[in-house]
N, C-alpha and C positions, 0 to 999 in steps of 0.2 A: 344347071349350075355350070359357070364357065370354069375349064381346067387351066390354069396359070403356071406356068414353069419358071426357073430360075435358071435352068438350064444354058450353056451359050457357049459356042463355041472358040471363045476368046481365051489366051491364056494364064491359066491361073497365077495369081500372085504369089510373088515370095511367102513363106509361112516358118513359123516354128518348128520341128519335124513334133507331132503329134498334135496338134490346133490346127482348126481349120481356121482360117481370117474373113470368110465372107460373110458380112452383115448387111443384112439389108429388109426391107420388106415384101412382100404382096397382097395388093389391095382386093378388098371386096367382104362381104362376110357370108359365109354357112358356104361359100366356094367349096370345089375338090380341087384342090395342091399338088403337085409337083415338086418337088425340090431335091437338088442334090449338092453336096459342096465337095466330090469328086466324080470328074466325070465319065459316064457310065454306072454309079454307083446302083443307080434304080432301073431295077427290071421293064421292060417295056411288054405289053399287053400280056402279061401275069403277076399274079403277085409271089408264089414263092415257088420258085424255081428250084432244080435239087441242089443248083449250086452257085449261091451269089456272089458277084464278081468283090473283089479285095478283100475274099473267105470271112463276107459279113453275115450275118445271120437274120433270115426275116421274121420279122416279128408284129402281130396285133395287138393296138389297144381298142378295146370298146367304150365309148362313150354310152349304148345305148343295147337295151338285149340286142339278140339275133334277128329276133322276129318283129322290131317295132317297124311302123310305117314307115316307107322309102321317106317321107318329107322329114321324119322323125329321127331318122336311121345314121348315127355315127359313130364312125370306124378312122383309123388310120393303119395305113402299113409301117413299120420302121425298118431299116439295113441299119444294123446296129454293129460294134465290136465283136461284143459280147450278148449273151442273150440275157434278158431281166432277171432270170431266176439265179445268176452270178451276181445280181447287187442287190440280193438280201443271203444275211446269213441266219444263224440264230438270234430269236430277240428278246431285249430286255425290255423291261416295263422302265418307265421313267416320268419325273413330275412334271406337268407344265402349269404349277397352281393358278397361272390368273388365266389361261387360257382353258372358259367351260364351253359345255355343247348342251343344248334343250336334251330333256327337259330340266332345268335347274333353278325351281324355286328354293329361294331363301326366307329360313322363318326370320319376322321380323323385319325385314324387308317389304315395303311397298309399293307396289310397280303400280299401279293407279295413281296419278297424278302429274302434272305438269312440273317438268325436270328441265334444268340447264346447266352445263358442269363449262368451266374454263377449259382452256388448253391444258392434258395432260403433259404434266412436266416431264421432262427426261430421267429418268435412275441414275444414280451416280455409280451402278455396277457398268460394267459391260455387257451388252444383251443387243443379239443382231435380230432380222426380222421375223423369226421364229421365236426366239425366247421371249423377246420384247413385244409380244403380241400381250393386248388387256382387254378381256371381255367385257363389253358396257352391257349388252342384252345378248336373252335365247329366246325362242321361238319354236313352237312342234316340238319336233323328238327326231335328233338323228339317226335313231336304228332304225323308226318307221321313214324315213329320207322326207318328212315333213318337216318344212319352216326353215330357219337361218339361225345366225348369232353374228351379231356387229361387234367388232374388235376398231381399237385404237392399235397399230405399229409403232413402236419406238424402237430406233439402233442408233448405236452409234459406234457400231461393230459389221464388218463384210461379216459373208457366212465360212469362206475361203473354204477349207476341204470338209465342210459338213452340206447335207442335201435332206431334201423335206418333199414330201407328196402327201396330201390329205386323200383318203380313200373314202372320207364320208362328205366332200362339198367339192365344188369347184369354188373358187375365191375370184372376187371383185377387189379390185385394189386402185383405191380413191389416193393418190400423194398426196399429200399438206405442205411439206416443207423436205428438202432435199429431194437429189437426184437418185434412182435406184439401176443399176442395171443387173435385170434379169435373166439368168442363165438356165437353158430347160432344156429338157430332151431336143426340142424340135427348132430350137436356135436361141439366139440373143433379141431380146429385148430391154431399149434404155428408156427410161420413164421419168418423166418429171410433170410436176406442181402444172396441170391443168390437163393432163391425161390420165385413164384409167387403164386397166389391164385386167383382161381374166385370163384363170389360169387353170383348165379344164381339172378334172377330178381323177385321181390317179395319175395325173404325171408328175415325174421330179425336176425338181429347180433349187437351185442356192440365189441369193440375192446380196448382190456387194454393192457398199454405197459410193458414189459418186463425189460425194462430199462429205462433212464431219458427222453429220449427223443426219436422222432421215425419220420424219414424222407423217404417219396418215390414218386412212379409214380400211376398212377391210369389209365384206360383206362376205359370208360364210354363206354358200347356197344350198340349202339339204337337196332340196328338191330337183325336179328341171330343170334344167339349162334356161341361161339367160338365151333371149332371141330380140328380133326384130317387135317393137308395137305394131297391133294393126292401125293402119293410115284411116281405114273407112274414107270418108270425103275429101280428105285431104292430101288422098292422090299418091301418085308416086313420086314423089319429090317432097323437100324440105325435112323438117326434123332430122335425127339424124341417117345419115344417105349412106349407102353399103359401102361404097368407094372408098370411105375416108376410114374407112376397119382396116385395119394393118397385120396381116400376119406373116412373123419369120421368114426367113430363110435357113434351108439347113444348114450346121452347124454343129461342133464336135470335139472334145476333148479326149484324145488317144495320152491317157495319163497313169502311170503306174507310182504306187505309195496308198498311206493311211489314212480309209475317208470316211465317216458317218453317216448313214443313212435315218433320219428318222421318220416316222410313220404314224397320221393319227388316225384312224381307225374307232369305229364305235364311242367314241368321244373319249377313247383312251390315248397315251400316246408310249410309242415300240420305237427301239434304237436302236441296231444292228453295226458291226463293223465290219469294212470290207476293201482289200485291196489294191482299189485303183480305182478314177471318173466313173459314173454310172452315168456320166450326159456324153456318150457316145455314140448316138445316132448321127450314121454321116449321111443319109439318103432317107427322104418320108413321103406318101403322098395321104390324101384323103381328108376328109373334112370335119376330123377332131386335134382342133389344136390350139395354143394359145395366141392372142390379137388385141391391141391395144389400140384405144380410139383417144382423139385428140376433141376433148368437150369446148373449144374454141371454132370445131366446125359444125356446130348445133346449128341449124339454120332452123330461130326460132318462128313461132306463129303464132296469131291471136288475132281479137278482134280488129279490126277499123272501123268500127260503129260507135255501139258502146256493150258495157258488162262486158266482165271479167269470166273468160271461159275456163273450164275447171284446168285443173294442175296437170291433167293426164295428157296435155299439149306437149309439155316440156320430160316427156318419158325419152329418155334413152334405148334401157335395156329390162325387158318383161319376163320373167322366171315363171312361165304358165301353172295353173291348175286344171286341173278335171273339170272343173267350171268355168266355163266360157264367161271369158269378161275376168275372171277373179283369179291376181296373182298372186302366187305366192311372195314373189318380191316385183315390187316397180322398182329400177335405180331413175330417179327424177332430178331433173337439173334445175338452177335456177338463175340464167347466164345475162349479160347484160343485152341489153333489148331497149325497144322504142315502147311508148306505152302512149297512144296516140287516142282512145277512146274518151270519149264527149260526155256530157254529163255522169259520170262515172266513179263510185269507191275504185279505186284503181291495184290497190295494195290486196293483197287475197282475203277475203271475207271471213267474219268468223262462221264456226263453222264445229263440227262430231260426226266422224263418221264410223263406216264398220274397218275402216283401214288402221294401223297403226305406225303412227311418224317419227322415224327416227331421223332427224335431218344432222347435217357436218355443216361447221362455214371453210370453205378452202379458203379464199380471200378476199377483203372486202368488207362490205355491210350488205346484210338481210333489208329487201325495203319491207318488211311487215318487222322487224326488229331491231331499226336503228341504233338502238343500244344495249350494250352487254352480250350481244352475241359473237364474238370474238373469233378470229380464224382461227381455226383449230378445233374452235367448240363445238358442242352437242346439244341438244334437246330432245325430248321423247313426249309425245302423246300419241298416248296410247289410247286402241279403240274405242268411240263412244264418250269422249273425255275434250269439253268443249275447249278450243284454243284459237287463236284468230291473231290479229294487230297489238301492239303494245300502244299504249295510251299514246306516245307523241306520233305514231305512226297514223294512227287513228286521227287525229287533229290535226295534222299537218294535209293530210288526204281526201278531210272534209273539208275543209277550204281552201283547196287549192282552185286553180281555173282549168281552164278545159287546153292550154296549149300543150303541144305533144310534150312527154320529156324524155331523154333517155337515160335509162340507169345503167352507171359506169360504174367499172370498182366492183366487180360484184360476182361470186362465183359461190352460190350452194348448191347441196346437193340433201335426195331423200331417200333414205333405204324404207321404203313401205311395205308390209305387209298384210295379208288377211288374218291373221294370228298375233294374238297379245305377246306382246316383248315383254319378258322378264327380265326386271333389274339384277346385275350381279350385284357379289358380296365389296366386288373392287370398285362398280361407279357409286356403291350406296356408301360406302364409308371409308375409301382411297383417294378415290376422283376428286377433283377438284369443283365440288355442286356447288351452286350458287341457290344457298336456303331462301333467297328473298326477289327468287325469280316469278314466283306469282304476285309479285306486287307489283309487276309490268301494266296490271290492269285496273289498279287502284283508284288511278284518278279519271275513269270513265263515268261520266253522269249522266243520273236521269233528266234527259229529257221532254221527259211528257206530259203536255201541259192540259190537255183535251181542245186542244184547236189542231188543225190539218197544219199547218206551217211547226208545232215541235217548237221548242224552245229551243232556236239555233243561234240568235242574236245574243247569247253572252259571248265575250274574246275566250280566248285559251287562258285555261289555267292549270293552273301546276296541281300536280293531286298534294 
């Protein structure tokens, strides 16, 4: 793994007295880091020294035991103001009712079945990107660190002097609609509408919007770290490339006054108050941190023959199992592309399997779901639970020709799992479902006439 510094010996800009001003990135991902945004602030060939320069204090976070395999193995060092045990104090329990964690079935509730909800509207309270989190599904059980829970964000609220760290997931964060910019121990990150971000496990961050309002998806990860898909045949190159992962630079708030900390832990959630910034790392190196990928540099792939190769082309980022091959989460794109393949259903086949799909639309149109899938929306099929093309998708794809086309306009995505997603109490009877989303397949006819040619010579009709 290559080590990257930010390091330079140019002079620093003007600043605030307590704000550091340098933002910026470094590219690569699973790298070991360097960074500092005063200079000298990082020890060179140790990590904690008896006494570190601008009387910062070093400090470890672990991403991973002590003992897991070097390929497995993540750590970071911090030079902080303060040491972390200064930004918790005593804690209070508090609600966060639409925000649940697996295991969380509901009696009465049916999670079997083909689901589709519109854009979750906005609340007419104020509610920033913590409170305004809405759980659609859970998955496993976050005490045993199995499975996920996919959440909707709505704010239309910065988080300004309150701060949040989940101790039981790292977070995937899909944007829909509005700018976020992300404040974290390990620097600034800005994010918008066709990039994602994860935000390792145990670190703190506040989130202020960029504009009025700010809508998206969330993926809760119990389990392992998101990584890299294996390539197998297809090389080192394409899909998505490590270069184009972006992480921080450091970054730091030296800020005295009245600030929040909250904490969800064991799917409960702990609020603490405490005297001053707790994002005061001015200096970090190591290879647990947060990085944000721009899903516009997907360099997709597929056939040039014919047939449609499975969806696991278009994987992003793989949250491993103990089972080789089976993850706990795929995050899966579905980005615009050439679809060039010759006598060919082109649109993805129907199809049941042991995975469960929870897909988002970011913007655009689905080509297996030309209508009613809405930006912003959701769908769920879950394991073993057959789902495929919508009637005109179906029709328009059986008689099209063979010349290439490309689909524009068009940006999904899929939080998949090996484990059944549970409906919450909020997407079953809050969300906004659309009851008459299985009749997307209504007007698909029998066919079969007992001759090899099929009864394919009627036109299209309306179901």
């Amino acid at each position: 793994m290559n080590e990257i510094s930010s390091k330079s010996n140019a002079p620093l800009p003007n600043r605030t007295p307590g704000t550091a001003t340098q933002i910026g990135y470094m590219p690569g991902f699973g790298n070991d880091f360097e960074t500092e945004a005063l200079p000298g602030a990082l020890p060179v060939g140790r990590n904690s020294p008896r006494r570190c320069a601008y009387g910062l204090y070093a400090e470890q976070l672990s991403g991973s035991p002590f003992t897991a395999p070097y390929a497995t193995l993540e750590r970071s060092w911090m030079y902080r103001i303060r040491p972390s045990v200064k930004h918790v104090r005593r804690f209070s329990k508090i609600e966060m009712p639409y925000w649940k964690s697996a295991p969380n079935i509901v009696r009465d509730v049916i999670s079997l079945g083909q689901y589709r909800w519109d854009p979750t509207p906005f609340p007419t309270q104020q509610v920033t990107f913590v409170t305004g989190m809405r759980s659609i599904t859970t998955a496993g059980d976050v005490g045993t660190q199995v499975g996920l829970a996919t959440h909707v964000y709505l704010a239309n609220q910065s988080m300004r002097d309150e701060y949040f760290y989940n101790a039981d997931a790292e977070l995937l964060v899909v944007p829909q609609q509005g700018r976020l910019a992300i404040f974290t121990e390990f620097g600034k990150i800005d994010l918008e509408p066709l990039e994602i971000c994860i935000l390792p496990r145990g670190m703190l961050f506040k989130v202020d919007l960029l504009d009025d309002a700010a809508r998206g998806f969330v993926c809760e990860n119990y389990g392992a770290k998101f990584t890299l898909p294996g390539r197998g045949p297809i090389g080192a190159n394409c899909m998505a490339n490590p270069r184009d992962f972006k992480t921080p630079v450091a970054w730091f708030e030296d800020r005295d006054g009245s600030c929040g900390v909250t904490v969800k832990w064991c799917g409960e959630f702990h609020r603490t108050e405490i005297d001053h910034s707790p994002l005061d790392v001015v200096a970090w190196h190591g290879n647990y941190a947060p990085y944000k990928y721009d899903l516009r540099h997907f360099a997709a792939v597929g056939s040039i023959t014919f047939d449609h190769p499975d969806p696991s082309i278009f994987t992003v980022l793989t949250a491993p199992t103990a089972e080789d091959g089976t993850a706990n989460i795929d995050f899966v794109i579905f980005p615009p592309r050439w679809l060039p393949q010759e006598d060919t259903f082109r649109p993805p086949w129907y199809h049941k399997n042991i995975m469960s799909e929870l897909m988002g639309n970011i913007h655009g149109q689905y080509d297996a779901k030309p209508q009613g899938f809405k930006p912003g929306g959701i769908s769920l099929h879950n394991c073993m639970l057959p789902h495929g093309p919508d009637y005109d998708a179906f029709e328009n794809a059986s008689s099209s020709n063979d010349d290439p086309v490309y689909l524009d306009n068009t940006m999904s995505f899929m939080f998949e799992t090996r484990y059944p997603q549970m409906v919450t109490d909020f997407a079953a009877n809050q969300a906004v479902l659309q009851d008459d989303y299985v009749d997307c397949w209504e007007g698909l006819q029998k066919r079969f006439d007992g001759t090899p040619e099929g009864n394919w010579s009627e036109s299209k009709q309306e179901p």
